[in-house]
Backbone as CSV, one residue per row, in Angstrom:
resi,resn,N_x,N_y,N_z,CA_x,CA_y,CA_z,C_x,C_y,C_z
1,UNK,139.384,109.494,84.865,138.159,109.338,84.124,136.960,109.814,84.944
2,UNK,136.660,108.879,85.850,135.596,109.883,87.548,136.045,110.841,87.792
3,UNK,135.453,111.922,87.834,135.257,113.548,88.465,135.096,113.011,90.165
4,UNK,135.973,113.254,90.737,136.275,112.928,92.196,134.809,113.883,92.741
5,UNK,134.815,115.340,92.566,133.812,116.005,92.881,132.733,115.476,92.852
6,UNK,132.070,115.163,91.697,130.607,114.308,91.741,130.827,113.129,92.319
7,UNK,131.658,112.108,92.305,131.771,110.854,92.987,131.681,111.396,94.326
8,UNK,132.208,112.501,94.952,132.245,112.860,96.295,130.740,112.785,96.512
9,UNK,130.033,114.025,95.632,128.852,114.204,95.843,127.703,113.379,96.235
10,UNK,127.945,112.247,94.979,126.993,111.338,94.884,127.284,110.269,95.996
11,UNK,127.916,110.308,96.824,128.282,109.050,97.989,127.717,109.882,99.295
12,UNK,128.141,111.314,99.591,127.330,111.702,100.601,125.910,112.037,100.658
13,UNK,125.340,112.146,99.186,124.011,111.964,99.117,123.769,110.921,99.672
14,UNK,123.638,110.188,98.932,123.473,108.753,99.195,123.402,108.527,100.900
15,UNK,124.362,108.424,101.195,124.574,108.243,102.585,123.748,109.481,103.616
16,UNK,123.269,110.367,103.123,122.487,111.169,104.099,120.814,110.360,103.748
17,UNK,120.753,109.717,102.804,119.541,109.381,102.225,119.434,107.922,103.258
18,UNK,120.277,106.877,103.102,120.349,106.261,104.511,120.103,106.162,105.993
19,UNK,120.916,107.821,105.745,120.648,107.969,107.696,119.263,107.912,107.723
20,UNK,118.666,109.231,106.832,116.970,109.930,106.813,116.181,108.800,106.927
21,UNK,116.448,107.076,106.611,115.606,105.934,106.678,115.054,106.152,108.109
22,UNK,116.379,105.377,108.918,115.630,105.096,110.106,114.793,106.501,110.838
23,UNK,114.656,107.537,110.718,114.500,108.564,110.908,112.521,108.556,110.425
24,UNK,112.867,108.168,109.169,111.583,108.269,108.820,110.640,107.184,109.794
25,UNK,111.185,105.638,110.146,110.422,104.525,110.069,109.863,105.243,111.670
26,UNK,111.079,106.009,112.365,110.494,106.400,113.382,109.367,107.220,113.590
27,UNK,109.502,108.216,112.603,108.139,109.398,112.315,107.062,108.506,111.919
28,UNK,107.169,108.021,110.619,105.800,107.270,110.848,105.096,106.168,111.169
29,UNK,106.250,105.604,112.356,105.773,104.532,113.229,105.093,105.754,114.224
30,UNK,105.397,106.639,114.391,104.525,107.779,115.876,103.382,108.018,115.265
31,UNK,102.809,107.934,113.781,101.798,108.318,113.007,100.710,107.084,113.050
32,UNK,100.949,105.936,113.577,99.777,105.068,113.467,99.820,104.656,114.729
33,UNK,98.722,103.303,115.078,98.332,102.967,116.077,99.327,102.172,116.808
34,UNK,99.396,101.841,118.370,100.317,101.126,118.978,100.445,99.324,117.904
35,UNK,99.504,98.995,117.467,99.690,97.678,116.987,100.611,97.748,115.944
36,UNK,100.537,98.772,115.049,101.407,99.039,113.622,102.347,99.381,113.534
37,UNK,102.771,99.705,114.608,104.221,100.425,114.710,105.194,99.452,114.046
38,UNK,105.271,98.532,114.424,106.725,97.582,114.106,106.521,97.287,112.542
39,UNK,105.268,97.220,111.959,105.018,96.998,110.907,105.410,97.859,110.091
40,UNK,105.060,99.171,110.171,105.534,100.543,109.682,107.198,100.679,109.438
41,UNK,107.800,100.273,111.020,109.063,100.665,111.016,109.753,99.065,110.240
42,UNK,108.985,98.228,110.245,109.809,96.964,108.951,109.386,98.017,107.708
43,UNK,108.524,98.065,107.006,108.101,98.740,105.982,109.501,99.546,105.232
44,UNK,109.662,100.350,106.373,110.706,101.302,105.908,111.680,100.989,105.790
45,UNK,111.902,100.123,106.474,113.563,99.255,105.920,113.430,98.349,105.172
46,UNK,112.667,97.633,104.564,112.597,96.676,103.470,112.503,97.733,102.473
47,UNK,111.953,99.163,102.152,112.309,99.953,101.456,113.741,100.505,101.299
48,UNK,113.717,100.634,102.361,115.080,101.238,102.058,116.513,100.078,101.369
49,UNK,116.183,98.657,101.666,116.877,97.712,100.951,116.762,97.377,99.866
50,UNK,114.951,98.041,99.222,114.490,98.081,98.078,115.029,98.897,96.943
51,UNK,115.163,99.832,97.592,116.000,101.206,96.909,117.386,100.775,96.845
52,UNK,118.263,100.868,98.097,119.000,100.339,97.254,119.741,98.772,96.437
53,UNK,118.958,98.265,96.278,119.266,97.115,95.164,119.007,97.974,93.863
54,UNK,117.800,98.535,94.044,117.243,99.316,92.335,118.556,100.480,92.047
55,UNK,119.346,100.799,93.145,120.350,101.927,93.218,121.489,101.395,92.562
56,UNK,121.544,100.287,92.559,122.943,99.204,92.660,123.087,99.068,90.830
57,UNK,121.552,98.649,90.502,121.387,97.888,89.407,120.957,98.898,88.416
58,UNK,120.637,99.980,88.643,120.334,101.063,87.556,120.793,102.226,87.349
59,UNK,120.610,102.803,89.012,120.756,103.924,88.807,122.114,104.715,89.174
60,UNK,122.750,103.650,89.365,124.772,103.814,89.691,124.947,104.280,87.992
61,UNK,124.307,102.940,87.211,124.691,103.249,85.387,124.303,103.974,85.211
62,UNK,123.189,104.415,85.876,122.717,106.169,84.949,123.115,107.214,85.100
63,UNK,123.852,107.400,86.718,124.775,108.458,87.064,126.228,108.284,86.502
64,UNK,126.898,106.987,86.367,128.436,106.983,86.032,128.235,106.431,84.323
């Protein structure tokens, strides 16, 4: 019934979209002041846990 191909697809997306988190919190923790940093780099991971719950609950059904 799943097309293995797109299921392939859609899991290594996904998972490169993961790595790119911490990646980001690092770039734009270097973009603000020494005080904000940690704030910045929480930011980006409470996003990124944000996303995926909304990933979990919507947008899995809208792709499968």
């Amino acid at each position: 019934m799943f097309d293995t191909g797109n299921t392939g697809f859609m899991l290594v997306a996904t998972s490169l979209v993961m790595l790119m988190t911490p990646g980001l919190a690092f770039f734009y923790g270097g973009l603000v002041g020494r005080k904000n940093v940690l704030t910045i780099m929480i930011q980006s991971f409470v996003s990124m846990g944000v996303t995926t719950i909304v990933w979990w609950a919507v947008g899995y059904s809208l792709c499968f």
